[in-house]
C-alpha positions in Angstrom: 0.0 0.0 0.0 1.7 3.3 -1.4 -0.3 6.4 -0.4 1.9 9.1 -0.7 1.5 11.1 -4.0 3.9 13.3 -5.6 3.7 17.1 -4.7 3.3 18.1 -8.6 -0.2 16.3 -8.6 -1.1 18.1 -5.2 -0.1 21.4 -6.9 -2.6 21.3 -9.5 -5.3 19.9 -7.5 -5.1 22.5 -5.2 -4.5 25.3 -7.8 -7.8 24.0 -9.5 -9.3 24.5 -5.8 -7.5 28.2 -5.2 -8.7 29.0 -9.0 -12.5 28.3 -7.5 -12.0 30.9 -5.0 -9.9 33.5 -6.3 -11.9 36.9 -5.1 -11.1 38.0 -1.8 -13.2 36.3 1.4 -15.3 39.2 3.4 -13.5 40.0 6.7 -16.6 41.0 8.9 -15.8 43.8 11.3 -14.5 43.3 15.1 -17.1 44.2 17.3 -15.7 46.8 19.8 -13.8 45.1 22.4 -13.9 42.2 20.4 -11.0 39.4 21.6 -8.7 38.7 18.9 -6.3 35.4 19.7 -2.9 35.4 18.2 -0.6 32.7 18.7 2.6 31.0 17.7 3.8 27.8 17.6 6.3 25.6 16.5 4.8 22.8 15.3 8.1 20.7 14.3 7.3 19.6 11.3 10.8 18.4 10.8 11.1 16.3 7.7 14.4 14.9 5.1 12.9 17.2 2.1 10.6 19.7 1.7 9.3 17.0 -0.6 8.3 15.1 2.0 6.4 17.3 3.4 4.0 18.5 0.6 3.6 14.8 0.1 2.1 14.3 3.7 0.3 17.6 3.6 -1.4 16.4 -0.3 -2.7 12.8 1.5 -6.5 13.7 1.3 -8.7 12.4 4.5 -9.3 9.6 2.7 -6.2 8.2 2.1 -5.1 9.3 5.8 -7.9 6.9 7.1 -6.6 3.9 4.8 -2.8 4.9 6.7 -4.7 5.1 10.4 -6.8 2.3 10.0 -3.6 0.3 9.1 -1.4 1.2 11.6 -4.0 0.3 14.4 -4.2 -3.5 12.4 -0.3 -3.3 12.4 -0.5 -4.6 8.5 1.1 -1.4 7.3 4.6 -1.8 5.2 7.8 0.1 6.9 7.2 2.8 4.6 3.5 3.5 5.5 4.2 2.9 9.0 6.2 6.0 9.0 4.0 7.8 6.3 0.9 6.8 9.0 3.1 8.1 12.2 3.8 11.7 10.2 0.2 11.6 9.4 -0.9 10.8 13.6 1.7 13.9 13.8 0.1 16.3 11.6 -3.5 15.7 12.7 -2.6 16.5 16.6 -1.1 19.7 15.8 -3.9 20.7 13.7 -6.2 19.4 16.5 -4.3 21.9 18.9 -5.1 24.9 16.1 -8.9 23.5 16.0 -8.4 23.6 19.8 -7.3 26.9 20.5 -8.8 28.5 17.4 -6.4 31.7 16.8 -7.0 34.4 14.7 -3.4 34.6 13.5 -1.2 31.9 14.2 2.6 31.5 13.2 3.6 28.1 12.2 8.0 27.9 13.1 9.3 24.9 11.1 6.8 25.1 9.1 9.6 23.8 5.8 9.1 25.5 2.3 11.2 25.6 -1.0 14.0 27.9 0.3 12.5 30.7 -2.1 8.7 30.6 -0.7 7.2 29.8 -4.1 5.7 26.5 -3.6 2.7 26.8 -1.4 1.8 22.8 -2.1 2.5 22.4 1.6 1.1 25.2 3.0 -2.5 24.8 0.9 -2.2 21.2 1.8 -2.3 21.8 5.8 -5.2 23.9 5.4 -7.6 21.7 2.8 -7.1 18.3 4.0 -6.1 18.8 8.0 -7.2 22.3 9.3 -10.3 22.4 7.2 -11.0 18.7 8.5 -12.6 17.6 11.8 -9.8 16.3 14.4 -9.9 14.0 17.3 -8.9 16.3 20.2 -8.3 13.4 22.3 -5.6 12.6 19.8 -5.6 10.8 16.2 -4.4 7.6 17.7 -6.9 7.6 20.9 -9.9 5.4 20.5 -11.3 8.1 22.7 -13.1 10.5 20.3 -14.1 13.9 20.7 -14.5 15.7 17.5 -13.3 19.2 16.6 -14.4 21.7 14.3 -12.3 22.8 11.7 -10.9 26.1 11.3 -10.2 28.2 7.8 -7.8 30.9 7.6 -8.8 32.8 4.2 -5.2 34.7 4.5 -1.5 32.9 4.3 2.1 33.7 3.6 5.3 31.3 3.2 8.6 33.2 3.5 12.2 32.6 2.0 14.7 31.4 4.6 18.4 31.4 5.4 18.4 27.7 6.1 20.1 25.5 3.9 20.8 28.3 1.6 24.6 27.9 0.7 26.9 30.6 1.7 29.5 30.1 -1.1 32.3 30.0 2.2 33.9 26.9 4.4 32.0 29.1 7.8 32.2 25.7 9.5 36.4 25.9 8.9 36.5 22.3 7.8 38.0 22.6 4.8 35.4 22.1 2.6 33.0 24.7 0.8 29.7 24.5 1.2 30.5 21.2 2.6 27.3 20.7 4.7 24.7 22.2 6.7 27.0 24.4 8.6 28.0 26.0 5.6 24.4 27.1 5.4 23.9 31.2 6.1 21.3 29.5 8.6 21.8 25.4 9.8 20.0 23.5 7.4 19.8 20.1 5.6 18.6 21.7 2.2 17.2 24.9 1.3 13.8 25.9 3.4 14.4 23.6 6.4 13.0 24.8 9.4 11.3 28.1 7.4 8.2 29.5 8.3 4.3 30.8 7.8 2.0 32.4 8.8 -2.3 32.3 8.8 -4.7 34.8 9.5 -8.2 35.4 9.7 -7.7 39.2 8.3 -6.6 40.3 5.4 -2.1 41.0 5.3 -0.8 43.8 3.7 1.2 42.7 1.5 2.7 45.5 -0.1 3.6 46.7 3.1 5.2 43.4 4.3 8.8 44.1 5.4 11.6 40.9 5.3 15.0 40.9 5.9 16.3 38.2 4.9 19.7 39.9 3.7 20.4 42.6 6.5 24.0 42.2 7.7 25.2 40.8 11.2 27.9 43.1 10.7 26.0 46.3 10.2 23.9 45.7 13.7 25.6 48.3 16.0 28.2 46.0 18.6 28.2 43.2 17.1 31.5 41.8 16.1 32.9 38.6 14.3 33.3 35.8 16.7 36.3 35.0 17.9 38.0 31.7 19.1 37.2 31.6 23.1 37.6 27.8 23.8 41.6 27.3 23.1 42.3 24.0 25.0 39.5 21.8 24.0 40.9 18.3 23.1 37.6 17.3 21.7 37.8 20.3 19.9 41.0 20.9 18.0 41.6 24.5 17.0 41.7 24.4 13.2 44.2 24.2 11.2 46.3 27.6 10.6 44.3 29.3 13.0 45.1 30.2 16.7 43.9 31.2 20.4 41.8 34.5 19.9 41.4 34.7 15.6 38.8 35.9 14.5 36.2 32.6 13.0 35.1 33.9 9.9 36.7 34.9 6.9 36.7 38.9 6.5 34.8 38.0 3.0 32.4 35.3 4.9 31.9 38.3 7.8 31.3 40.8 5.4 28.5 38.9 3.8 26.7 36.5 7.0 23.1 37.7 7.4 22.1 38.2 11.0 18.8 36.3 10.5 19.2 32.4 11.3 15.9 32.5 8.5 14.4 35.7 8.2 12.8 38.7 10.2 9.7 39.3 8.9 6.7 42.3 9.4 3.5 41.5 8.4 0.8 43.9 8.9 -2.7 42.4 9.3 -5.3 45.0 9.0 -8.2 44.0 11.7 -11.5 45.9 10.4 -13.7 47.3 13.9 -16.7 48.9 14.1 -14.3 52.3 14.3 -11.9 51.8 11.2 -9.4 49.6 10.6 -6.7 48.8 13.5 -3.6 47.9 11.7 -1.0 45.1 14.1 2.3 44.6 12.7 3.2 40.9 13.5 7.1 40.4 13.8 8.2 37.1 12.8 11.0 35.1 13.4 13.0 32.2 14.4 15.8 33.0 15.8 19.3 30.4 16.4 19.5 27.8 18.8 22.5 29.6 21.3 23.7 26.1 21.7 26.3 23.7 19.8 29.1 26.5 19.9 32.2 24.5 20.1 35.4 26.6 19.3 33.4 30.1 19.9 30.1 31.5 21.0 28.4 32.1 17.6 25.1 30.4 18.4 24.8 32.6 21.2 26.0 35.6 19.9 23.8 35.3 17.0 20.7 34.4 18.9 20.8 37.3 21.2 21.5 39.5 17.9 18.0 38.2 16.6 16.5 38.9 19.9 17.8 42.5 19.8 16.9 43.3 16.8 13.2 43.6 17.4 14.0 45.9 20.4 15.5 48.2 18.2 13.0 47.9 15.6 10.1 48.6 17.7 11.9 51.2 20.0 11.7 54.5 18.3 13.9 57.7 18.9 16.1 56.6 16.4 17.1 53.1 17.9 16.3 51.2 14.2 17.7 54.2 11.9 20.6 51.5 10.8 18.1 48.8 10.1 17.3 47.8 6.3 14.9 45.5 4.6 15.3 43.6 1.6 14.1 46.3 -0.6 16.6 48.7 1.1 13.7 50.6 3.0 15.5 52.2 6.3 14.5 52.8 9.6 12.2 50.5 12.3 8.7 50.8 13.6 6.7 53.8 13.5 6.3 55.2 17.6 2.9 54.9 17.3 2.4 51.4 15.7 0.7 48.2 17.0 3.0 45.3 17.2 3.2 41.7 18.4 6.5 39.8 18.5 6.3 36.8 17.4 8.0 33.2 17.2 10.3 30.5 19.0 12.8 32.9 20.1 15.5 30.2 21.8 15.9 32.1 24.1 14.5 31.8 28.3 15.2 34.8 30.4 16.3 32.9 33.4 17.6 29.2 32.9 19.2 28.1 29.2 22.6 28.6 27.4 21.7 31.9 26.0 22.5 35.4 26.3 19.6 36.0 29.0 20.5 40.1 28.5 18.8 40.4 24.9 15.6 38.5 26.2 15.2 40.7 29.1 15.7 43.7 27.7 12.8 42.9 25.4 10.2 41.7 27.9 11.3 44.5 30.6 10.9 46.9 27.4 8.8 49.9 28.1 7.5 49.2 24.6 5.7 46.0 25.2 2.7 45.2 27.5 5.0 43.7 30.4 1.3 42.5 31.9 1.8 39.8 29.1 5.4 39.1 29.0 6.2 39.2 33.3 2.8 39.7 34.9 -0.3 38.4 35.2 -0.5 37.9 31.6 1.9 35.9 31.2 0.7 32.4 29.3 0.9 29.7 31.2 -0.3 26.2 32.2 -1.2 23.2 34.1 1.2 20.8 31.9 4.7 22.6 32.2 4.9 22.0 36.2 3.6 18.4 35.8 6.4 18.0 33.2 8.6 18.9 35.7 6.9 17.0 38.4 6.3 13.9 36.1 10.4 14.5 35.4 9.4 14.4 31.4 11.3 17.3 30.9 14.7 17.8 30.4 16.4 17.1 33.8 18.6 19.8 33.9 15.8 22.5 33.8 13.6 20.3 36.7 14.7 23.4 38.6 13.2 26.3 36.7 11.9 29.2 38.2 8.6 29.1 36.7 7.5 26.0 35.4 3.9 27.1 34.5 5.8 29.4 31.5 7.8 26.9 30.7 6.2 26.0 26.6 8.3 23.0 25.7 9.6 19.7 26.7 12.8 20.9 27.1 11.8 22.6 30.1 12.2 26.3 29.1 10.1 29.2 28.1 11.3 29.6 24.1 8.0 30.5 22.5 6.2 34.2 23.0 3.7 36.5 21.5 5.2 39.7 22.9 2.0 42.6 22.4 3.0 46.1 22.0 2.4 48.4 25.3 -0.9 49.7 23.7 -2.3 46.8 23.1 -4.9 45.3 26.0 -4.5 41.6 26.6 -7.3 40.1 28.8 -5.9 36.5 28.7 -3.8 34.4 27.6 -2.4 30.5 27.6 0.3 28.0 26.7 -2.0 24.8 25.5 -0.2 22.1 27.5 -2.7 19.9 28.8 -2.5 18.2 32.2 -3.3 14.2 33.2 -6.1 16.2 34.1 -7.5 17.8 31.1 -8.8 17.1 27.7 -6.4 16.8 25.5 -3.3 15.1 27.0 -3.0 12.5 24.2 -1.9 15.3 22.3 1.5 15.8 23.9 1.7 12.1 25.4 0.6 9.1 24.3 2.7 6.2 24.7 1.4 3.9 21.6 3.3 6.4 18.7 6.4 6.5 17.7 9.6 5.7 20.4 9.4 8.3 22.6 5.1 8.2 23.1 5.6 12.3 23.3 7.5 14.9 21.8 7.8 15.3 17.9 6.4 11.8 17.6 3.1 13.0 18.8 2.9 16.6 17.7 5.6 18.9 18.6 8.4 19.2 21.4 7.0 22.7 21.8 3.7 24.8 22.5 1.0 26.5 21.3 1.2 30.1 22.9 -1.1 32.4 22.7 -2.7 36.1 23.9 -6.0 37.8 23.8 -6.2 41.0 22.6 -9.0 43.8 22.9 -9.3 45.8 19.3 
């Protein structure tokens, strides 16, 4: 039994479907002091080839159900076992969306083409798992407690550093564009760990900002890492280099983009009964500050990605040497609506990371510091019993505040940051409890080898805010 069809054929089907519906969907007004939920997650959708993906996301309901209903007989080849497994994956973490029904919600690792042309994937997702009923006691539970789908008439895919070849040995092996660490951003192929984003309200697209190309170097302090860890035996300085050089090339520096996969500002324009409210959503994804061996470029890097948006929402000048990839200047206006966006790899008080950047930005006078520090802050029931329960990563079992935590790892990595004009009434970090409805969709001990993690959904959370327009 071979399910899995080849992405071309789930292009035109779903171009004949897109073709059907071509005029713009009618955004009804927001009622004053209507609640708006934005959200992000990263939903690890971490595959061997974009391919893959668009393959699993093209598998109509139909052909998923043949794949289910033969992994519960066990009669499934080795092939459609793991076809069957991605497909158990992708149907929790749409369940979660159905759950928590955002607005706007940023998909992190959501993989693309490299260039953001190929929406086969991204259409995919939406027709045949979104737009489809889920089990929100989990697609393997014989527990069932159907959801109703959600539509988001808006969507944008954006190009990505990852896996994009930097023309330089930046891993000092030897070798050019030798592997993924060659990559301007770590990456198996072009458009690994990328990203989207869906909306229930229209984007405006000509006033989308990316910036994809802005240079590490030309971000005020930053400096090309140096060698720091000089008496590693298990990592042997290379080669013609010594205690204190500088790790890139002075071509390589001259040329590394700062963004790990892109910065990204999309405006949504939210229609209320008193005009439009335009939110600027800031997207990004920025490096893991881990796997630094020689120096600390991960970290570095990560808490450059972090300070970025500070700058760019901070006015009085702070953003005047920022440009985008049209070569448009400056940051946010002062008086503009944001929300940060995004697995930022970075917790403000456990983690290998710079904890400075982080704290600066949810301390920020900028930001609504109700939602980043205060009662606001999302939360849950499932983050201290993953502590408790000593399912999370032992060497966080001692965080300060394991109800923030939004990921298996045991840290707080994922936020929606809201500007400091925005009101936020609630908000949440959907980690269900033994408790709760829902827990087979973070643990469930009949998939994969692990019974939670990526094999179930995703390793991380759904976060996500309430806000009053």
């Amino acid at each position: 039994m071979k399910l899995i069809k080849t992405a071309a054929a789930a292009a035109i089907s779903l171009a004949l479907l897109t073709g059907c519906n071509s005029e713009a969907p009618v955004v009804e007004p927001v009622p004053e002091n209507k609640l708006v939920r934005i959200s992000t997650y990263n939903l690890s959708f971490d595959r061997s080839s974009f391919e893959q993906l668009a393959d699993e996301m093209s598998l109509t309901k139909a052909e998923q159900d043949i794949l289910i209903a033969g992994w519960f007989e066990g009669s499934l080849s080795e092939q459609d076992l793991e076809a069957a497994e991605k497909v158990i994956q992708i149907r929790n973490v749409a369940a979660v969306i159905q759950t928590e029904r955002p607005a706007v919600i940023l998909m992190n690792e959501f993989n693309n083409d490299g260039i953001a042309e190929d929406t086969t994937a991204l259409l995919g997702f939406q027709q045949n798992y979104l737009a489809v009923a889920q089990n929100g006691e989990g697609a393997s539970s014989t527990e069932v407690r159907m959801l109703e789908p959600i539509e988001f008439p808006y969507s944008d895919n954006y190009q990505t550093n990852t896996g994009l070849m930097s023309g330089f040995d930046l891993d000092r092996d030897g070798v050019v564009d030798g592997g993924p660490d060659d990559a301007w951003g770590f990456g198996l192929y072009h458009g690994q760990y990328a990203f989207a984003l869906l909306s229930m309200y229209p984007i405006d697209e000509d006033k989308v900002r990316t910036f994809q190309t802005f240079k590490w170097k030309d971000m005020p302090g930053e400096t090309n890492p140096t060698i720091t860890n000089c008496d590693d035996e298990n990592n042997p300085i290379p080669a013609g280099m010594a205690c204190g050089d500088q790790w890139y090339t002075a071509e390589a520096w001259a040329e590394k983009p700062m963004s790990s996969k892109n910065h990204v500002d999309a405006p949504i324009i939210v229609p209320t009964e008193n005009g439009d409210k335009v939110v600027h959503l800031l997207l990004s994804h920025p490096t893991p500050p881990v796997f630094d061996t020689l120096t600390e470029n991960n970290k570095m890097l990560n808490r450059a990605e972090v300070d970025f948006w500070l700058d760019y929402v901070s006015g009085n000048g702070s953003g005047d040497y920022i440009y985008d990839d049209k070569g448009v200047t400056g940051g946010l206006a002062d008086d503009a609506s944001f929300v940060i966006m995004g697995d930022l790899n970075a917790d403000p008080i456990s983690g290998d990371g710079d904890l400075t950047a982080i704290n600066d930005l949810l301390n920020s006078e900028h930001v609504n510091v109700e939602a980043t520090n205060g009662v606001y802050a999302p939360v849950s029931y499932g983050g201290p019993e993953c502590i408790t329960l000593q399912e999370c990563k032992e060497e966080n079992w001692d965080t300060t505040y394991p109800d923030r935590i939004t990921g298996d790892g045991g840290l707080r990595m994922d936020y929606t940051i809201p500007s400091s004009d925005l009101t936020v009434t609630d908000s949440g970090v959907f980690w269900p409890a033994t408790f709760e409805e829902g827990r087979k969709l973070m643990n469930d001990e009949l998939v994969g080898e692990e019974g939670g993690g990526k094999d179930i959904s995703s390793d991380h959370r759904l976060v996500w805010i309430d806000v009053v327009l």
